[in-house]
N, C-alpha and C positions, 0 to 999 in steps of 0.2 A: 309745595311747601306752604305752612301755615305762618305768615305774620301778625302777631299778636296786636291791637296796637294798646298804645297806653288804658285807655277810659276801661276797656274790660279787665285786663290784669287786676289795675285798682278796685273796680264793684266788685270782684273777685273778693278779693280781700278785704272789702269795706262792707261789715257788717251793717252798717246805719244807713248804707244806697240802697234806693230804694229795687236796683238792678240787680243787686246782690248773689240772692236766689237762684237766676237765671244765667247771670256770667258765671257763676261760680259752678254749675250745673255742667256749663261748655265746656270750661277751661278742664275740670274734673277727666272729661271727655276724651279733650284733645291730650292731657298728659298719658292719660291710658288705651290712647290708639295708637297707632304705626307712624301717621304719616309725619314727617319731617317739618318740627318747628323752628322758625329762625328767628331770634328776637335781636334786634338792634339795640347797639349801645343809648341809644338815646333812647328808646323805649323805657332800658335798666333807670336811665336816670329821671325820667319824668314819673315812675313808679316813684322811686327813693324820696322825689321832692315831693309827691303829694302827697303818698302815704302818709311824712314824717310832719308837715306842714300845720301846725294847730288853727288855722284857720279856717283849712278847708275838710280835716277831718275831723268829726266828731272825739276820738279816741286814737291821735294822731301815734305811731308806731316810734320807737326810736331807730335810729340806723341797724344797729345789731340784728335787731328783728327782720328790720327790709332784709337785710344782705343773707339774711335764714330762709329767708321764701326765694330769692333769687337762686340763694346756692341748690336748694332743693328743687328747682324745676330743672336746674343745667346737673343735676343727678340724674334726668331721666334720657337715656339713651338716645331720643328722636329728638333731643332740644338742644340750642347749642347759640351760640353768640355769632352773628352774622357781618359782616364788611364788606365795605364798597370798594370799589377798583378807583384807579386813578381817572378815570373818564368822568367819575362822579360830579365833581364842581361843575361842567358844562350843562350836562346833562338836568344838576340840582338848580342850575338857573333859570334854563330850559323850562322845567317845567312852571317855574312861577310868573316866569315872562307869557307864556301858554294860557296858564289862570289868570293873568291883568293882577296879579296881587301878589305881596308879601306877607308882611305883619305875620297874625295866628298863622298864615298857611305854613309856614316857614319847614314846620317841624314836620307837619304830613310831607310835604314835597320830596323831605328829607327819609321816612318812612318809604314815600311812594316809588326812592331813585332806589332803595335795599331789594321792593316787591320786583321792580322791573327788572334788576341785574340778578335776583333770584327765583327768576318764574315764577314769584310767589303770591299768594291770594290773602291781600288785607282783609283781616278779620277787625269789626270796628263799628260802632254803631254812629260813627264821623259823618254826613254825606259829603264834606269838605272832599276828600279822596275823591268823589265821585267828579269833579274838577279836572281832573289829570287826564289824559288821554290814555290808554295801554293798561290802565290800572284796574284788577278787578277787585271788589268787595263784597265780603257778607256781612250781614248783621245778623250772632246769631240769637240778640234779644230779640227776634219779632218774630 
């Protein structure tokens, strides 16, 4: 299973990244192959915030729009909204007690407990992830 993580979705969709090209090149990819993508709710939301954020987008989207690109990938067969079990809080501490840190990591952690309870391979050009023990990552900017 493919985990998406935020940063590429977004240069996906962000014309003015200078990633743009190249995430959008992968994602294009991943929607038109087989293997099973799993995107976390917090994924959905860190897209919605920064998409729609006028400070950090050049050409910030309105919600309507986010939730057009959202519903259009959970139209593709292999894509679907991912959850964690109840084991998840120990587990989501776990690993930040593991990395000696909280703060930014907060969210990868939370990314990383979705990869590990679904065999799944963070797609991400983060090396933050690279922190966690069990977690594998590609980046497929490079």
């Amino acid at each position: 299973m493919i985990i998406p993580d935020a940063n590429l979705l977004i240069y996906a969709h962000d014309e003015a990244s200078p990633w743009h090209a190249k995430a959008r090149a992968w994602w294009e990819k991943v929607l038109s192959g087989t293997e099973p993508v799993g995107i976390p709710w917090v994924v959905v939301l860190a897209v919605t915030r920064l998409l729609t954020h006028p400070h950090i987008c050049e050409n910030p989207l309105i919600p309507s729009q986010v939730r057009s690109i959202v519903e259009n990938w959970m139209s593709y067969p292999q894509v679907r909204l991912i959850h964690l079990s109840e084991n998840a809080l120990s587990r989501f501490f776990d690993l930040l007690e593991e990395a000696g840190s909280g703060g930014n990591l907060t969210t990868d952690a939370l990314i990383a407990i979705h990869s590990l309870e679904h065999s799944a391979t963070i797609y991400s050009n983060d090396r933050d992830f690279d922190r966690f023990s069990g977690i594998k990552r590609i980046n497929p900017l490079t």
